[in-house]
N, C-alpha and C positions, 0 to 999 in steps of 0.2 A: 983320710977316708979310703978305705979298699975300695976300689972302681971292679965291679961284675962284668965276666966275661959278655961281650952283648948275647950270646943263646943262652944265658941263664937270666937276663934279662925278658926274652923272649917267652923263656917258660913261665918264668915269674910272670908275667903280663895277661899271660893267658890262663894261668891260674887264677891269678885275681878276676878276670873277664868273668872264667865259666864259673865259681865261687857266685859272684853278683847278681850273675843270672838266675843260678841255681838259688840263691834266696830272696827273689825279686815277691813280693809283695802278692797275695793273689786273689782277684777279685771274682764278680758275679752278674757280670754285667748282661747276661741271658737271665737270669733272677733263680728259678724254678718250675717244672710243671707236674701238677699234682694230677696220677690220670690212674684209670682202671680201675676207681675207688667202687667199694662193693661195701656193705655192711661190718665188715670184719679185716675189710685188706686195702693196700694204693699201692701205686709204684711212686718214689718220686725222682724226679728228672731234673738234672743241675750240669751246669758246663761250667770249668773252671778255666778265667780268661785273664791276660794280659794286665786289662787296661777297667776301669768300671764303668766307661761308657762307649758309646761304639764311635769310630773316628769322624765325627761331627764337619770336621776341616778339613777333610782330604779333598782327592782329586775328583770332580766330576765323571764319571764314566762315559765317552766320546758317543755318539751317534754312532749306530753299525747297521748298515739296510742289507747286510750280508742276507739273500733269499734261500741260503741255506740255514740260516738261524744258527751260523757259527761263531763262536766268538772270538774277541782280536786277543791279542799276545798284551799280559798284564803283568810283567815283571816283576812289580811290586803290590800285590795286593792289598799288605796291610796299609799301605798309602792313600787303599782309593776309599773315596766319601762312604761312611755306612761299615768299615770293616770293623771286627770286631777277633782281634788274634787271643787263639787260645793258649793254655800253659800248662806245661807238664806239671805234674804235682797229684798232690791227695785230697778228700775229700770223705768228713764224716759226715753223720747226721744226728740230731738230738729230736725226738718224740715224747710228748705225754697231752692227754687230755688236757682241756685248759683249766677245765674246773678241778683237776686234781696235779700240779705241775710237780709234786714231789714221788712223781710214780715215772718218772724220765727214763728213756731209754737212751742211751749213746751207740752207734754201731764204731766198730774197728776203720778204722783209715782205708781208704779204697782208692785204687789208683786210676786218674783221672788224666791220658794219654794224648801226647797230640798226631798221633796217627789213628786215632779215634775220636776227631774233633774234640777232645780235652772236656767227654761229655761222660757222666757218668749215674747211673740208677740205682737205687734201694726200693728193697721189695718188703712191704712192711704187712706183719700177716696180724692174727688175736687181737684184732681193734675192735672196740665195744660197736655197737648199730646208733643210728642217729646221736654221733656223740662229735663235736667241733673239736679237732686236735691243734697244735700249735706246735711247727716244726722248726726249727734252725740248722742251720748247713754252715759247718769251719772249713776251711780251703786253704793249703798251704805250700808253697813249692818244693819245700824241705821243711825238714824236721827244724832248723834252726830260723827260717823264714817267719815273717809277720805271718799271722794269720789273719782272713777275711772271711767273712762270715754274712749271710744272710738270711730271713726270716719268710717264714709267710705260715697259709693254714689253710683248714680242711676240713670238709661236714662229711663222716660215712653216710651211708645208704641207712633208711629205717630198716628195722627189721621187718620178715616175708608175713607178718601178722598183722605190722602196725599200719593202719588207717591213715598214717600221715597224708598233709598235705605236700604236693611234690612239686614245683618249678624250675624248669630248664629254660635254655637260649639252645636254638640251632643255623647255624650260620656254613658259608660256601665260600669260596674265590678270594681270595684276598693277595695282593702284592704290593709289594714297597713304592715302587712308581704312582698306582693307583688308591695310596694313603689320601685319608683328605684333613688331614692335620700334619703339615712337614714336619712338626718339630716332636711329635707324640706320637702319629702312626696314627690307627683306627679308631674314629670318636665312638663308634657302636661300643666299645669294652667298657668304658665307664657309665655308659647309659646303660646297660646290659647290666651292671653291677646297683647300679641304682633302682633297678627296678626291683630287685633282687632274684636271685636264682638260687638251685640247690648244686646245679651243675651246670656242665657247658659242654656240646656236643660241633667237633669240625667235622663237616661231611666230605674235606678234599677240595684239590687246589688250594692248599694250605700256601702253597709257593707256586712259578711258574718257572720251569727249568726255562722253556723253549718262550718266555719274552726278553724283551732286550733290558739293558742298562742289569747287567750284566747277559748274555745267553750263556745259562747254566750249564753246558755241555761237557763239563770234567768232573772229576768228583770234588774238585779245591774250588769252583764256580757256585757247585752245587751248595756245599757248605758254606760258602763265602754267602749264599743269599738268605737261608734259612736265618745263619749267624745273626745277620743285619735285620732283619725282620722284625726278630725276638729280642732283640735290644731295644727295639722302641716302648717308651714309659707306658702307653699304656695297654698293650699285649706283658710286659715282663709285670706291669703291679695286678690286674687283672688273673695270672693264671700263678703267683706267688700265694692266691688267697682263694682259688677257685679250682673244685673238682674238676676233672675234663677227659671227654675222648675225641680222641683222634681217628679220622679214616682218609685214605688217600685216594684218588683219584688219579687221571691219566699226567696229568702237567708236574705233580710233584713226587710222578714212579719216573716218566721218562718222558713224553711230550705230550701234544695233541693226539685224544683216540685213539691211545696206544695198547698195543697188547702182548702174550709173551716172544722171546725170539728175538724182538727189535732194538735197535740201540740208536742215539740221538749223538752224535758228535763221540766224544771219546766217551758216555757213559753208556755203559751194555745195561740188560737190561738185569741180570743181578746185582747190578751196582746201586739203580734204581730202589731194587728191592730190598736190599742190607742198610743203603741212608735215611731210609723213614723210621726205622726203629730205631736210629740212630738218636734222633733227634726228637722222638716224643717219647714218653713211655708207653711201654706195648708191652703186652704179655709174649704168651707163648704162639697164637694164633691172631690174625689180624681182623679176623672173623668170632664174634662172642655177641653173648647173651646176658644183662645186668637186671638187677632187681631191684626195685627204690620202693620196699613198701608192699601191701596190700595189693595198691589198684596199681599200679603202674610196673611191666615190664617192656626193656627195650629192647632190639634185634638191631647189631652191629655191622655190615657185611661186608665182603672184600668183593670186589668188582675189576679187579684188573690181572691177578696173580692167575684165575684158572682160566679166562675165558678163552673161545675158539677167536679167529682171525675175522675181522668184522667186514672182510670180504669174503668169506666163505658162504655158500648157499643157505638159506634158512630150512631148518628140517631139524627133527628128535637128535643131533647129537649136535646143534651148534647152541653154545650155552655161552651164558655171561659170569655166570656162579660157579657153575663144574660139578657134579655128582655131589660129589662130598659133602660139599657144601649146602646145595639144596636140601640133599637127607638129612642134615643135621637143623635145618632151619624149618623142617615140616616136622620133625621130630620133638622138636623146644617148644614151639607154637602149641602143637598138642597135648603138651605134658604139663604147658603151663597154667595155674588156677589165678593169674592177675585179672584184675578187672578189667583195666584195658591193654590192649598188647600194639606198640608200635614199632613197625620196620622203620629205623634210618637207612638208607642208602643214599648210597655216592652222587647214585643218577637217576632219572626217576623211571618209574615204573607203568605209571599211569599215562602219564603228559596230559597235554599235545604237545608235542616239539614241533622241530622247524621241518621241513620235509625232505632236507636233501642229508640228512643228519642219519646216519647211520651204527653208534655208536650205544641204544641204551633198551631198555623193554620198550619205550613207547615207540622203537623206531620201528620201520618194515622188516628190516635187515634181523632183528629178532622177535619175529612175532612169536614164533612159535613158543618157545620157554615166555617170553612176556604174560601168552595164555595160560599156561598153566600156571606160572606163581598167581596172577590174579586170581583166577578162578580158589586159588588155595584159599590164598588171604578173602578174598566174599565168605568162603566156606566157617569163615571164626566170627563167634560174635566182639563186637568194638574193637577189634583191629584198624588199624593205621597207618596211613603209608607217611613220612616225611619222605623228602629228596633233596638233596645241595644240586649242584654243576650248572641249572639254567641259570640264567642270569638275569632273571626276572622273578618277582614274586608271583605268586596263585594259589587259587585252592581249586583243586577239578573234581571232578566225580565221573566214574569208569560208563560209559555210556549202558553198557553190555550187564557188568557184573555190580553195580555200584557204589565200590569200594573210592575211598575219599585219598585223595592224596594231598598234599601240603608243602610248596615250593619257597625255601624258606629267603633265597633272593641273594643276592651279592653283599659283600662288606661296604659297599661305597655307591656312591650315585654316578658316579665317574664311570663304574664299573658295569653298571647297570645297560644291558645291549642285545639284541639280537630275538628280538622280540617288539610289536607293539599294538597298543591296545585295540586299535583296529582288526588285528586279528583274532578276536576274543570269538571263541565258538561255543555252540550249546553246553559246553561239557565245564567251562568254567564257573566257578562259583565268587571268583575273585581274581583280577588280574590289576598288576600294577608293574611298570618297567621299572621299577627303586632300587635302591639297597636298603641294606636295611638287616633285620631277623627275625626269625620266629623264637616266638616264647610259649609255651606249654605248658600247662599250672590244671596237677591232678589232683582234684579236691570232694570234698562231700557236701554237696548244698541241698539241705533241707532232708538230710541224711540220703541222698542219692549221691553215687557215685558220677561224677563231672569231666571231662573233659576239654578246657576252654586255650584255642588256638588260637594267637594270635600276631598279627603282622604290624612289627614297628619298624618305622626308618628310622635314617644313620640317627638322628638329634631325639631316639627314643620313642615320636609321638605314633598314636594309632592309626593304624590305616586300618586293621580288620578284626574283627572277631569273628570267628566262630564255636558255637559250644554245642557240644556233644553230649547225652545222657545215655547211660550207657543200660543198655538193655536188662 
């Protein structure tokens, strides 16, 4: 037997290595997220990973009371408990109505990077109005690689004619620590699913860079938490079969009541701004306006990218929205002919909040824009405010102008804080310290057009109604 020089054993060795690797098996263990769905178009959103479930046995992440919210040296992260490593490689997609599966669309192999968390979008335009699609995703590290594959689905939007009945979920806050199922993540997804919805709306705090087990403060921290999140069973079966928008908030751009200019440990604050669209599907704007229908349009907003420094003095140029933004949200509202028209935002508009809180319209620190959007929105008939970020559920009405707004509460009961019923004032119509969501179901009773809002905790059951007929 001819015995090989050892450097040509070495090459050999490392050949076979990076061969192996290069056609290591490639799965889907973030599942899918189907968002920005409109009558005719979706984005959808898939990460091509390692492994197909997230590392269940790893290492516990240590206590850190660092009061800087910095985080300790993790050498190894695919080791620690929850990681979930991604993998170079490609990634198509397969589309057709369900009722007609021989009208399939395949797109071209698209490359799916791990210096782009190994995440990657299709933007899917000419899809029929209220019609349920069935999509499939193949994944593969190489052309000679297994392929893996995964499934889910999708309702468009009815068409700006049809009468349809319409039901959403809008929910707030949610993090991996403050899960109340260790082994699944958030039980609101499946009771949310149960109840049934058309879509699903996240108002922010999707994640919290700046809490601990891990502090998100690099951008491999920041991905390392999203990753873990979205790997749990029932956030990944939940949004493989569910419409959905995303909006971000201060905790998952950069920290607490954050705004532009500032940076959190090694993440600046464009790094902030490039990882959320990383990680949901997003259009072109983070700010939009969608149509489900006849009676129902909704208003999307961005709340962290323009606003002025929320120590700056309150007066005509210190804003939460930014010019642009306002003109184009007084501009949609008034152009609109839906029956009922509701703003989501981040943060609320109306409150009451807490009073040393200076971050949102209902605080001191912005009265002034606060007054004008209210005064806007009183000025429409059946307009609506929802809001995410308190951490309490309510329903208030605007003392001044009477415009109703709708606090749709925390993911968890855990989560549920900084508030309590005690200090319930004239202006509430409903308070509860829960987790929980809001569910909103646009329908026609007794050939009126309906509005019915309502507040369920984590295990699904009611805590509120209210119903609105719209003028």
């Amino acid at each position: 037997m001819t015995k090989l020089p050892f450097l040509c054993l070495l090459i050999l060795a490392i050949a076979i290595g990076s061969h192996a690797q290069t056609d290591a098996p490639a799965h889907f263990a973030n599942g899918i997220k189907v968002g920005e769905v409109t009558s005719d178009s979706a984005i959808i959103w898939t990460r091509l990973t390692e492994f197909p479930e997230r590392n269940v046995d790893g290492k516990p992440f240590p206590k850190n009371n660092d009061k800087k919210r910095r985080s300790l040296d993790y050498p190894d992260l695919d080791a620690m408990e929850g990681a979930v490593p991604g993998l170079n490689g490609e990634v198509r997609l397969t589309y057709f109505p369900k009722a007609n599966p021989d009208s399939a669309t395949t797109t071209d192999w698209q490359q799916a990077q791990l210096n782009e968390n190994s995440t990657a979008q299709f933007e899917l335009r000419n899809l029929q109005p209220a019609t349920l699609y069935e999509v499939s995703l193949e994944g593969r590290s190489s052309k000679e690689a297994p392929k893996g594959s995964v499934t889910g689905s999708f309702s468009t939007a009815p068409a700006i004619d049809d009468a349809a009945t319409v039901s959403f979920a809008v929910v707030t806050g949610q993090d991996y620590p403050r899960r109340d199922d260790r082994e699944n993540g958030h039980q609101i997804y499946p009771k949310m699913t149960k109840l049934g919805i058309d879509f699903f709306v996240h108002t922010g705090d999707i994640e919290y860079y700046d809490k601990p087990e891990p502090y998100g403060d690099t951008i491999e921290l920041a991905r390392f938490k999203w990753n873990r999140l979205y790997a749990m069973p029932f956030q990944r079966d939940f949004h493989n079969h569910t419409a959905s928008y995303f909006i971000k908030d201060d905790h998952d751009t950069l920290k607490n009541d954050c705004w532009p200019g500032q940076t959190y440990g090694d993440l600046t604050w464009e790094d902030g701004l490039n990882l959320f669209p990383e990680q949901v599907p997003m259009g072109e704007k983070t700010y939009r306006t969608l149509r489900w229908g006849k009676d129902l349009q909704i208003w999307l907003v961005e709340g962290r990218d323009y606003r002025s420094p929320n120590t700056m003095p309150d007066g005509p140029d210190k804003t939460i929205w930014g010019k642009e933004q306002k003109q184009w949200f007084k501009e949609t509202v008034e152009a609109s002919d839906a029956t009922f028209r509701i703003l989501i935002s981040p943060t609320p508009v109306v409150g009451p909040d807490r009073g040393n809180k200076n971050d949102n319209h209902a605080n001191k620190g912005f009265t002034h824009e606060g007054d004008e959007l209210r005064d806007f929105i009183a000025s429409q008939e059946n307009m609506f405010v929802v809001c995410g970020d308190r951490h309490w559920q309510y329903v208030s009405q605007d003392s001044r102008t009477g415009i109703r707004e709708y606090s749709c509460g925390p993911t968890t009961d855990q989560h549920a804080s900084g508030f309590t019923e005690n200090q319930r004032s004239e202006m509430h119509r409903y308070l509860k310290i829960k987790g929980g969501f809001l569910r909103v179901e646009i329908s026609r009773v007794d050939g009126k057009p309906t509005a019915t809002f309502r507040h369920h905790g984590v295990n699904g059951q009611l805590y509120n109604e209210d119903i609105q007929v719209a003028e």
